[in-house]
N, CA, C and O atoms as a MOPAC input file, in Angstrom:
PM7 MOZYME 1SCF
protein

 N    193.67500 1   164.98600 1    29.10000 1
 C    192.57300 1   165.81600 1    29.53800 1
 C    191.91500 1   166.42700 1    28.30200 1
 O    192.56300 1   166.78200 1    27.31800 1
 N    190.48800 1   166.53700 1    28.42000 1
 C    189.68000 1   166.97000 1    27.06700 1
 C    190.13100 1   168.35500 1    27.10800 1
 O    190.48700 1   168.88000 1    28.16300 1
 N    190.12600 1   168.96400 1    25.98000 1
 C    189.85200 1   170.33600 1    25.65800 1
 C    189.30700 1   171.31200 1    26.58600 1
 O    189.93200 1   172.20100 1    27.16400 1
 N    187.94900 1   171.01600 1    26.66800 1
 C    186.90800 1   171.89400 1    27.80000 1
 C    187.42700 1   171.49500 1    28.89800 1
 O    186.82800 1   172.23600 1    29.67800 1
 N    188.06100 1   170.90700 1    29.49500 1
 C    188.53000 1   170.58100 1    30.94600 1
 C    189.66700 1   171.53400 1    31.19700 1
 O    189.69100 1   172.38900 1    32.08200 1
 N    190.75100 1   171.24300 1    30.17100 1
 C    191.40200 1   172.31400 1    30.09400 1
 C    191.33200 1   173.72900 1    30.09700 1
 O    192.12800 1   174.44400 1    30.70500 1
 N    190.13400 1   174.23500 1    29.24100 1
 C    190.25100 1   175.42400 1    28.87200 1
 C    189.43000 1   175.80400 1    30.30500 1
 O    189.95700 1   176.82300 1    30.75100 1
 N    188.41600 1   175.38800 1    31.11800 1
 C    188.15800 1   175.78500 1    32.09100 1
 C    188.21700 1   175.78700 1    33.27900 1
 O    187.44600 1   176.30800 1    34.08500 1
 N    189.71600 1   174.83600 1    33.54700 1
 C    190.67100 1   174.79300 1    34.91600 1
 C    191.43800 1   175.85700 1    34.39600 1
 O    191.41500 1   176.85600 1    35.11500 1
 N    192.25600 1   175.96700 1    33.14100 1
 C    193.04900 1   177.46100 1    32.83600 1
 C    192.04800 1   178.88600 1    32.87700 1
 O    192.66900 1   179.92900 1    33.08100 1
 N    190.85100 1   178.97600 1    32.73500 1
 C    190.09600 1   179.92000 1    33.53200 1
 C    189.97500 1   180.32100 1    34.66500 1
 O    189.95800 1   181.48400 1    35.06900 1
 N    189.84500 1   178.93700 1    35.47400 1
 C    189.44000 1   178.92100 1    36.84900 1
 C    191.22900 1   179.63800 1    37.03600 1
 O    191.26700 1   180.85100 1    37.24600 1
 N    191.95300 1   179.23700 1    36.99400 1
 C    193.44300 1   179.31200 1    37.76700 1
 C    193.51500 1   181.15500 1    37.36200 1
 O    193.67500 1   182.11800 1    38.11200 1
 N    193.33300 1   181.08500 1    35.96700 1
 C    193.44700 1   182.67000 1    35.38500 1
 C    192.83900 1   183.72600 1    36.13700 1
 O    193.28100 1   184.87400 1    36.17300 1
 N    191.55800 1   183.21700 1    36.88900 1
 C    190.65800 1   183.94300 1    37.42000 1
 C    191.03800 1   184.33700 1    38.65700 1
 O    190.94300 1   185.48800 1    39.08500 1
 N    191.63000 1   183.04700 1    39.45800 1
 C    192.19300 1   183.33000 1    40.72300 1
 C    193.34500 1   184.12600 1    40.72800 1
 O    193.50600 1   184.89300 1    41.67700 1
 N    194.42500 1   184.05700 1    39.55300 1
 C    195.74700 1   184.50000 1    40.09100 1
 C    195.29300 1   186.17500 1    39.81100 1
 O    196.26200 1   186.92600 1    39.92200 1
 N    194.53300 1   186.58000 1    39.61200 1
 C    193.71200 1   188.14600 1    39.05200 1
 C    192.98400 1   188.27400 1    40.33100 1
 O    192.49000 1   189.38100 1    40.54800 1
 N    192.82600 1   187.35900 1    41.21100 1
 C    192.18400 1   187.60500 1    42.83900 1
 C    190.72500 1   188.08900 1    42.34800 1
 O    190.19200 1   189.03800 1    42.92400 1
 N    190.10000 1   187.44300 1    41.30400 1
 C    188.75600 1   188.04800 1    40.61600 1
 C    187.99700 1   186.59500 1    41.04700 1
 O    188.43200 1   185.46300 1    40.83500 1
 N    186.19200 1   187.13000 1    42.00400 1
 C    185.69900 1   186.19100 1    42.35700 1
 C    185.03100 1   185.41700 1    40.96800 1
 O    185.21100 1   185.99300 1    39.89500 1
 N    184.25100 1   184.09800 1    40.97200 1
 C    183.50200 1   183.99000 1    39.78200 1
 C    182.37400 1   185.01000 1    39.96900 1
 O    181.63600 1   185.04500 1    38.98500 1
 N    182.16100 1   185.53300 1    40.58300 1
 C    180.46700 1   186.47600 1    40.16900 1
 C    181.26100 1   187.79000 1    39.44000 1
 O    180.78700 1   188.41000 1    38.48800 1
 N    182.80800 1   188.14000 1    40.20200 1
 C    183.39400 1   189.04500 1    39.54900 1
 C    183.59900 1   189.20100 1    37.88500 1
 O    183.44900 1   190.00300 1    36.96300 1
 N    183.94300 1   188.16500 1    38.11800 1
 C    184.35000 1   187.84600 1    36.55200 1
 C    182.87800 1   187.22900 1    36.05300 1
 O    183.22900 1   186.07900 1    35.78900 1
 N    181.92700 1   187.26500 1    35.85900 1
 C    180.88900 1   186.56100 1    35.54400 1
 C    179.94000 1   188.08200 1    35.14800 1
 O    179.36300 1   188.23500 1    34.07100 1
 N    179.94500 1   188.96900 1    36.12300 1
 C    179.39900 1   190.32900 1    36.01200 1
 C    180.56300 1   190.79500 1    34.92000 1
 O    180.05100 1   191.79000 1    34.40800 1
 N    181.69000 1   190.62500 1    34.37700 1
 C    182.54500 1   191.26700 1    33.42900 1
 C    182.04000 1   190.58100 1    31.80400 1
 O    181.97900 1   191.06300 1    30.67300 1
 N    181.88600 1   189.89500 1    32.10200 1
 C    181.42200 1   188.61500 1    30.96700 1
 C    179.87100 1   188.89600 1    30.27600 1
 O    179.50500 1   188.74000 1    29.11100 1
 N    179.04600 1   189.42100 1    31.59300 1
 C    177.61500 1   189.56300 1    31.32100 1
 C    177.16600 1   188.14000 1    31.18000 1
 O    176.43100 1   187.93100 1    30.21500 1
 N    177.45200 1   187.14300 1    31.93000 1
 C    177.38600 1   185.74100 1    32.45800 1
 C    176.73000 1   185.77200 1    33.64300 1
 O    177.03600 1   186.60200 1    34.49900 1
 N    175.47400 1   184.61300 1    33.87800 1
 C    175.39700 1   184.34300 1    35.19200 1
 C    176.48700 1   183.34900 1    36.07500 1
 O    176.93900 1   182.38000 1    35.46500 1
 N    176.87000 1   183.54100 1    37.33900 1
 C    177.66800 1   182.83400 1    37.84300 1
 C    177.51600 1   181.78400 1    37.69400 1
 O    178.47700 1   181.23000 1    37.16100 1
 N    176.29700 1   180.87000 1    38.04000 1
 C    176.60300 1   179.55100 1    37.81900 1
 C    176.87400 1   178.84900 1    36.17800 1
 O    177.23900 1   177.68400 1    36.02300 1
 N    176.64500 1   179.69600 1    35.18000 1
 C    176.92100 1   179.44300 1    33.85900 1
 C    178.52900 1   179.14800 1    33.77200 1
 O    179.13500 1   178.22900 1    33.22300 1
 N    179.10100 1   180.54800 1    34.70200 1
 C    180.48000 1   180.45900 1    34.31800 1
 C    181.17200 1   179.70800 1    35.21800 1
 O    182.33900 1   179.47500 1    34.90200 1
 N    180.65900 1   179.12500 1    36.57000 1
 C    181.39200 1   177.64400 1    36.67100 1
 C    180.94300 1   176.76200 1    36.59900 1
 O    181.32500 1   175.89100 1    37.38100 1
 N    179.76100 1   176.40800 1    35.53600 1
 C    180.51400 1   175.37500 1    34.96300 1
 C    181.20700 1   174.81000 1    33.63000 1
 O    181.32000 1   173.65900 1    33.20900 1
 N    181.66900 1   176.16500 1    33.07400 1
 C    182.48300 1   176.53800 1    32.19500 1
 C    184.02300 1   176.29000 1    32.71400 1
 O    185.01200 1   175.82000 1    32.15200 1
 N    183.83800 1   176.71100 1    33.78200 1
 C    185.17200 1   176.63600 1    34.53000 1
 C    185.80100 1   174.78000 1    35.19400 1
 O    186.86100 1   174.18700 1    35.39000 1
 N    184.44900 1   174.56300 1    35.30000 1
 C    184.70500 1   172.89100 1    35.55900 1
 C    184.59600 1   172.22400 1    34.27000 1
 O    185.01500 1   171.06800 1    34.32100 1
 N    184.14700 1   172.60600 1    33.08100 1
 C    184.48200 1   171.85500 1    31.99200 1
 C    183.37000 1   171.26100 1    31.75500 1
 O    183.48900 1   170.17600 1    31.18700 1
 N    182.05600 1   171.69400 1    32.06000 1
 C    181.12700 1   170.75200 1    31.97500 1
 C    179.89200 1   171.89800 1    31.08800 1
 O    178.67100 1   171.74900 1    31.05900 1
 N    180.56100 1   172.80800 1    30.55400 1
 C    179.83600 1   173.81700 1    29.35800 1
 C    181.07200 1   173.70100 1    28.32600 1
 O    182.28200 1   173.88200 1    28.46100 1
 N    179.97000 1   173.19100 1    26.85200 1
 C    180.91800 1   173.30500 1    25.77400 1
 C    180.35300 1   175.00000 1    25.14600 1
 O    179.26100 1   175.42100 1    24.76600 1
 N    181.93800 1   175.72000 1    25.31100 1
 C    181.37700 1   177.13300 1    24.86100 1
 C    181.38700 1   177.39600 1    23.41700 1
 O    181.92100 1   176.64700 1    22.59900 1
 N    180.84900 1   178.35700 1    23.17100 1
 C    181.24300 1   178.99900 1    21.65700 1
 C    182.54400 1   180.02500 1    21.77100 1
 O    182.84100 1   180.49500 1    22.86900 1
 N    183.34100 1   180.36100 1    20.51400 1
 C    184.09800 1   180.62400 1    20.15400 1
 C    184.07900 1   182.40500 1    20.85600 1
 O    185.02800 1   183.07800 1    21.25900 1
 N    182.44300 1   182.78400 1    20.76900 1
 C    182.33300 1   184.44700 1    20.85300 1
 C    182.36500 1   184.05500 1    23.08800 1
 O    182.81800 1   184.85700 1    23.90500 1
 N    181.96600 1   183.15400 1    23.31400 1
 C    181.63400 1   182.72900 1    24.58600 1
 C    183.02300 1   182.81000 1    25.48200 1
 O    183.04800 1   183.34700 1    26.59000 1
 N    184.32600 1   182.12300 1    24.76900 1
 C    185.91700 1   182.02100 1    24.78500 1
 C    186.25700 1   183.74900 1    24.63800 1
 O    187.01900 1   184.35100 1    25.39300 1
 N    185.59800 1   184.28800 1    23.63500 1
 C    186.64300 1   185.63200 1    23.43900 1
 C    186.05600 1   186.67400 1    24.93300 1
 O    186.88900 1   187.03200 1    25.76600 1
 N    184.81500 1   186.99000 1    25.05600 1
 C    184.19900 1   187.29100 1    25.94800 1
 C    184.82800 1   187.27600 1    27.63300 1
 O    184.74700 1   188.15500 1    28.49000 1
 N    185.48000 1   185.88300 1    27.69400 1
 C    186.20400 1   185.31500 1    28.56200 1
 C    187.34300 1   186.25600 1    29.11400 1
 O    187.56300 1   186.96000 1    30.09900 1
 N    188.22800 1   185.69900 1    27.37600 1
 C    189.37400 1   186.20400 1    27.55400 1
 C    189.59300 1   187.74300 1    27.17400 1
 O    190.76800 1   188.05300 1    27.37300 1
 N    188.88800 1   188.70800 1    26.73200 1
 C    188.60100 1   189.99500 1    27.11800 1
 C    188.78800 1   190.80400 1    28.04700 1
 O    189.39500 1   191.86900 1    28.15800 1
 N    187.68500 1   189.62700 1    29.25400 1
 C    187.77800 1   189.96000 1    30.57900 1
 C    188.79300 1   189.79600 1    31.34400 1
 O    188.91400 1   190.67500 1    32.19700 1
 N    189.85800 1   188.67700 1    31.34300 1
 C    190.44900 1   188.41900 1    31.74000 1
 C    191.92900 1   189.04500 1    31.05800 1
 O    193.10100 1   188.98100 1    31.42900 1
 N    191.47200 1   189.46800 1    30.26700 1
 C    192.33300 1   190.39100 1    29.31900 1
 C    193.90000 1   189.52800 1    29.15300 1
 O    195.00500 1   190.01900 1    29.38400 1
 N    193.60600 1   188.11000 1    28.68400 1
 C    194.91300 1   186.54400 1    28.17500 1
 C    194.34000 1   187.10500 1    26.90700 1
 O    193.44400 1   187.84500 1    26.50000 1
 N    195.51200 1   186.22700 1    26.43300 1
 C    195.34200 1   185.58500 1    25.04800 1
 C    194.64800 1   184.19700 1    25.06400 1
 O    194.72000 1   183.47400 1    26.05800 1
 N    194.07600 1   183.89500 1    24.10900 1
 C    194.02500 1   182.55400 1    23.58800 1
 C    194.82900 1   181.12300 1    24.31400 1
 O    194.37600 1   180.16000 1    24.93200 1
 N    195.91600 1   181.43000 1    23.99400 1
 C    196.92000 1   180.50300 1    24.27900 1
 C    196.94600 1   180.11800 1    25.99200 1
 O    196.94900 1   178.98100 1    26.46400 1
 N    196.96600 1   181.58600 1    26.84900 1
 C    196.83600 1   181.18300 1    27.76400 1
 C    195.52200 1   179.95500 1    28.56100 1
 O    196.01300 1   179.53500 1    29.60800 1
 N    194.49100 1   179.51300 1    28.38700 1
 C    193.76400 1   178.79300 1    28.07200 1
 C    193.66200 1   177.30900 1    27.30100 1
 O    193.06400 1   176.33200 1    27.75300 1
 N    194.24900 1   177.35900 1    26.26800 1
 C    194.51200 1   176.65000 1    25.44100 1
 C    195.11300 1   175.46700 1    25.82000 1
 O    194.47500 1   174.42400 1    25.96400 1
 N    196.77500 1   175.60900 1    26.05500 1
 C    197.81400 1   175.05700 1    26.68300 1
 C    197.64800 1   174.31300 1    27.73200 1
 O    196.75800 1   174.65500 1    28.51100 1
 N    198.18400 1   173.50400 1    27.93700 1
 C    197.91400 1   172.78300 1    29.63600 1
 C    199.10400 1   173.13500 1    30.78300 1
 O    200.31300 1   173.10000 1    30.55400 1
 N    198.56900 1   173.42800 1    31.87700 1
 C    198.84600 1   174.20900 1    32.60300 1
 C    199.54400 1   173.25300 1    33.62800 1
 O    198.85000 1   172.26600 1    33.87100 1
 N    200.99400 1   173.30400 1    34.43100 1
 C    201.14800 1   172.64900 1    35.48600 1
 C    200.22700 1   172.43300 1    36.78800 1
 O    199.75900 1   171.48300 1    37.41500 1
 N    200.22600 1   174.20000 1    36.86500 1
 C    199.29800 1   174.25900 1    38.18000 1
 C    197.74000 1   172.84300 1    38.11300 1
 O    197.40600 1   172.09700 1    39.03300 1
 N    197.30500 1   172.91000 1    37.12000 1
 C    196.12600 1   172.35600 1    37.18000 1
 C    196.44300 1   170.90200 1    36.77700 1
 O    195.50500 1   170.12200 1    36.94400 1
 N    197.41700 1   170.46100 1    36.35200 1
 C    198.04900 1   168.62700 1    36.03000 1
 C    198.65000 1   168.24500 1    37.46200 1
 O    199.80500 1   168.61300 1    37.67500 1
 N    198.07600 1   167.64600 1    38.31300 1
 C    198.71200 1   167.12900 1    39.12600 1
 C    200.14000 1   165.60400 1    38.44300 1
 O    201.17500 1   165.24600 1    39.00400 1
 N    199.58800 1   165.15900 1    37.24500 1
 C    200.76900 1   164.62000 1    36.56200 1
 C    201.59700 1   165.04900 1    35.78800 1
 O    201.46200 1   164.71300 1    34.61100 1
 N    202.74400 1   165.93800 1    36.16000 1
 C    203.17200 1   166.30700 1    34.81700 1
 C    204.03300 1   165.94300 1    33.98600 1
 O    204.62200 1   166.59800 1    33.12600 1
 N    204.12700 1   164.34500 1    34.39700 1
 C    204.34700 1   163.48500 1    32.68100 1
 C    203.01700 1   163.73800 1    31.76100 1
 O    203.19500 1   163.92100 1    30.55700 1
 N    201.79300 1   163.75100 1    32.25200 1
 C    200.98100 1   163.95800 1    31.17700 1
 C    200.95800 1   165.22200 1    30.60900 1
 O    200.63300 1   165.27400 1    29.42300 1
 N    201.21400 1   166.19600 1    31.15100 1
 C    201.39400 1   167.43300 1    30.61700 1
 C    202.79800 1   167.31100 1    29.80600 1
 O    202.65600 1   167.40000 1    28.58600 1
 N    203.76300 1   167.17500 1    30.14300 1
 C    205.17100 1   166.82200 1    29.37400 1
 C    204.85600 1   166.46200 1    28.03700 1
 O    204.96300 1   167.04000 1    26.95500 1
 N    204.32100 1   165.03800 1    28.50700 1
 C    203.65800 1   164.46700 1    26.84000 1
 C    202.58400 1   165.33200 1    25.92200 1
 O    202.54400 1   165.43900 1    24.69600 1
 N    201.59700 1   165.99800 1    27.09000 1
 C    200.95800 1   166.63600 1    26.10400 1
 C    201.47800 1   167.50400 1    24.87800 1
 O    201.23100 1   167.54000 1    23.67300 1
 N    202.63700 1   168.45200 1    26.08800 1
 C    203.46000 1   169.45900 1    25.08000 1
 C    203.80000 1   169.03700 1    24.22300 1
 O    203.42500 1   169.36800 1    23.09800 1
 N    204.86200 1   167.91400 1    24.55300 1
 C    205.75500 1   167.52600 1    22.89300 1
 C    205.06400 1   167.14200 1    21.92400 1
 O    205.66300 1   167.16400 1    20.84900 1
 N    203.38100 1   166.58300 1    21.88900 1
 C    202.45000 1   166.34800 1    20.72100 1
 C    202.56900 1   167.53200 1    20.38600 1
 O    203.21500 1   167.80400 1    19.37400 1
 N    201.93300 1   168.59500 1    21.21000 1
 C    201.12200 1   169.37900 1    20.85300 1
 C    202.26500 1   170.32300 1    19.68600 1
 O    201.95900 1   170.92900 1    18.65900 1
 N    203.79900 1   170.11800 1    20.41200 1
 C    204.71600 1   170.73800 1    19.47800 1
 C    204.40000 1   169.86900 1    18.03000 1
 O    204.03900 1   170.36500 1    16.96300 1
 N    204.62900 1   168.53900 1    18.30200 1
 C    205.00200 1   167.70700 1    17.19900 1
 C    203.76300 1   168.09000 1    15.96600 1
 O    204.02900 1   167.79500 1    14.80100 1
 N    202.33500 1   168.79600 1    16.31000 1
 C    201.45900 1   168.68000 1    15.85200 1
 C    201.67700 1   169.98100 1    15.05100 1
 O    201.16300 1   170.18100 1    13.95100 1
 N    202.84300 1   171.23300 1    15.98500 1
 C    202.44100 1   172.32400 1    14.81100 1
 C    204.06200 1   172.53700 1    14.08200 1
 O    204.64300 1   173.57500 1    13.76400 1
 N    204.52000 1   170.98400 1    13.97100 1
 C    205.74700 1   170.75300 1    13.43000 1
 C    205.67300 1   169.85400 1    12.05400 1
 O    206.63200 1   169.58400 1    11.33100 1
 N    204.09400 1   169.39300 1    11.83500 1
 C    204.35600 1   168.36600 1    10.88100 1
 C    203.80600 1   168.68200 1     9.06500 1
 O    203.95700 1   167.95300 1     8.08500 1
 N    203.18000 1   169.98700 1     9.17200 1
 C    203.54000 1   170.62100 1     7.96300 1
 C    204.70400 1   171.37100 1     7.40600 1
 O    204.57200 1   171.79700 1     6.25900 1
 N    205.76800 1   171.58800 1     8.00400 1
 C    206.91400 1   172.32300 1     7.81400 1
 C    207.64100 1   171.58800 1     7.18800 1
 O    207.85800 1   170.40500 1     7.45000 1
 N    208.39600 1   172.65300 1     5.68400 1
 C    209.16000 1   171.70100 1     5.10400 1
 C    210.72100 1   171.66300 1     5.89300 1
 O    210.93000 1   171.85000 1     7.09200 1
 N    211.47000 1   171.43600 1     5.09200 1
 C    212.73300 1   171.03900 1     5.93000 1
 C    213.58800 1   171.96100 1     6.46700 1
 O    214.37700 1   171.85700 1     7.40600 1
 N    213.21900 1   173.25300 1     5.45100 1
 C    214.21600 1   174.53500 1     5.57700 1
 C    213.70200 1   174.93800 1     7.07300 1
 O    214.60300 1   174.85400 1     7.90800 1
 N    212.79000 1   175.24000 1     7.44000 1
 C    212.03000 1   175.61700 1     8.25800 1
 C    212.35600 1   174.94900 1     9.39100 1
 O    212.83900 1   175.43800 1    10.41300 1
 N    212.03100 1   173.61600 1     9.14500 1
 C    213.26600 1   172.55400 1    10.39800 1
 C    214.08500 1   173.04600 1    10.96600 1
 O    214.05700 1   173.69000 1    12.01400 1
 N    215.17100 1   172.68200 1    10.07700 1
 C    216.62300 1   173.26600 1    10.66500 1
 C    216.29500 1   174.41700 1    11.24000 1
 O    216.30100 1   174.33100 1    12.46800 1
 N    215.91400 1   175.82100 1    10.67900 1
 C    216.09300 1   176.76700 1    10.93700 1
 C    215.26300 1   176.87400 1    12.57800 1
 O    215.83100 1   177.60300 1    13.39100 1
 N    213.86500 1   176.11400 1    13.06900 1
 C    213.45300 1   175.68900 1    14.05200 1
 C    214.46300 1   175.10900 1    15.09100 1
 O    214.47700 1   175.43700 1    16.27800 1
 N    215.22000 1   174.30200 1    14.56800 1
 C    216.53900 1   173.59100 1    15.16800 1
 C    217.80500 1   174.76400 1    15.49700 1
 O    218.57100 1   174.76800 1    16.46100 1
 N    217.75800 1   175.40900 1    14.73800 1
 C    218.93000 1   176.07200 1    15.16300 1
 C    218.00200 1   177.35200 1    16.41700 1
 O    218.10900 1   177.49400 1    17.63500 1
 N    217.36200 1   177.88700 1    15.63800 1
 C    216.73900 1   178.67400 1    16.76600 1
 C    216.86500 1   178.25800 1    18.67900 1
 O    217.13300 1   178.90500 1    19.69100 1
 N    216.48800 1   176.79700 1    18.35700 1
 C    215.89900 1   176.47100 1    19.50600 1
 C    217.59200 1   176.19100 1    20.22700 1
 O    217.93000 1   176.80100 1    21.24100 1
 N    218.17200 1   175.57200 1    19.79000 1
 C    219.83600 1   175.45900 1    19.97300 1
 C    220.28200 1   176.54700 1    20.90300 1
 O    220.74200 1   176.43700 1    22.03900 1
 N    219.97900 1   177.94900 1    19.96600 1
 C    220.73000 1   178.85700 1    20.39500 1
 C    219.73000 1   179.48800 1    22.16500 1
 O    220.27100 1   179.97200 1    23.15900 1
 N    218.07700 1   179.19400 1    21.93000 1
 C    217.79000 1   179.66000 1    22.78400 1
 C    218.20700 1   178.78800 1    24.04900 1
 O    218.18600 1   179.46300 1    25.07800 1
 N    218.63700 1   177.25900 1    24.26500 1
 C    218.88700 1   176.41300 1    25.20200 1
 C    220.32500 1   176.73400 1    25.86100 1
 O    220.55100 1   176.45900 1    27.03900 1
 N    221.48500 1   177.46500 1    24.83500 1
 C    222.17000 1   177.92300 1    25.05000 1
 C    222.25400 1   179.04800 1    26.00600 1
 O    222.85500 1   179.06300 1    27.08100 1
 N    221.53400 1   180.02400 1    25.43100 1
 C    221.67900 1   181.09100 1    26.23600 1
 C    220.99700 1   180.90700 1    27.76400 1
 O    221.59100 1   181.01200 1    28.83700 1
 N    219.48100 1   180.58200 1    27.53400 1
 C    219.12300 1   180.42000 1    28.86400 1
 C    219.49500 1   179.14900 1    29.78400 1
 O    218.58300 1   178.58900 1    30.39200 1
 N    220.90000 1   178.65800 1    29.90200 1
 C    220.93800 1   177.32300 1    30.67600 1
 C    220.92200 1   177.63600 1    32.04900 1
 O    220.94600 1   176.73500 1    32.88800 1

């Protein structure tokens, strides 16, 4: 799934689980409604101040948005796969120390929460 598809089904879902209509959230934004769905369907590429504006309102982070979301993957082998790129992607400047120490971290957290 592209980027903008993502980031504006994780809106749309963000928006609902806040029980906030789009005109609600659209009047928070200083957006006209139909601008902001189709931001929400992925069919507006926004700007960066357009994203913060968003998430302001909706008072997420970044990330929440970002990420791909179960609710909105009806496949979630593709989401599965997405993750482990998306890990592998902020894994491949790290030198080795950092590895392990990633490795052990993650060890201990699989541990505790089984």
């Amino acid at each position: 799934m592209d980027l903008t598809k993502r980031v504006g089904l994780n809106i749309r879902a963000i928006r609902k689980s806040q029980n906030l209509t789009i005109d609600e959230l659209a009047e928070k934004c200083d957006f006209q409604s139909p601008y902001l769905s189709d931001v929400e369907r992925g069919e507006r590429n926004i700007t960066l101040q357009t994203l913060n504006k968003i998430l302001d309102a909706l008072n997420v982070s970044p990330g929440k948005v970002l990420i791909p979301e179960y609710i909105d993957e009806p496949n979630t082998s593709n989401v599965r796969n997405e993750l482990i790129q998306l890990i592998l992607n902020l894994l491949e400047d790290k030198n080795e120390d950092d590895l392990m120490m990633l490795l052990n971290v993650s060890n201990e957290i699989f541990r505790t929460y089984k």
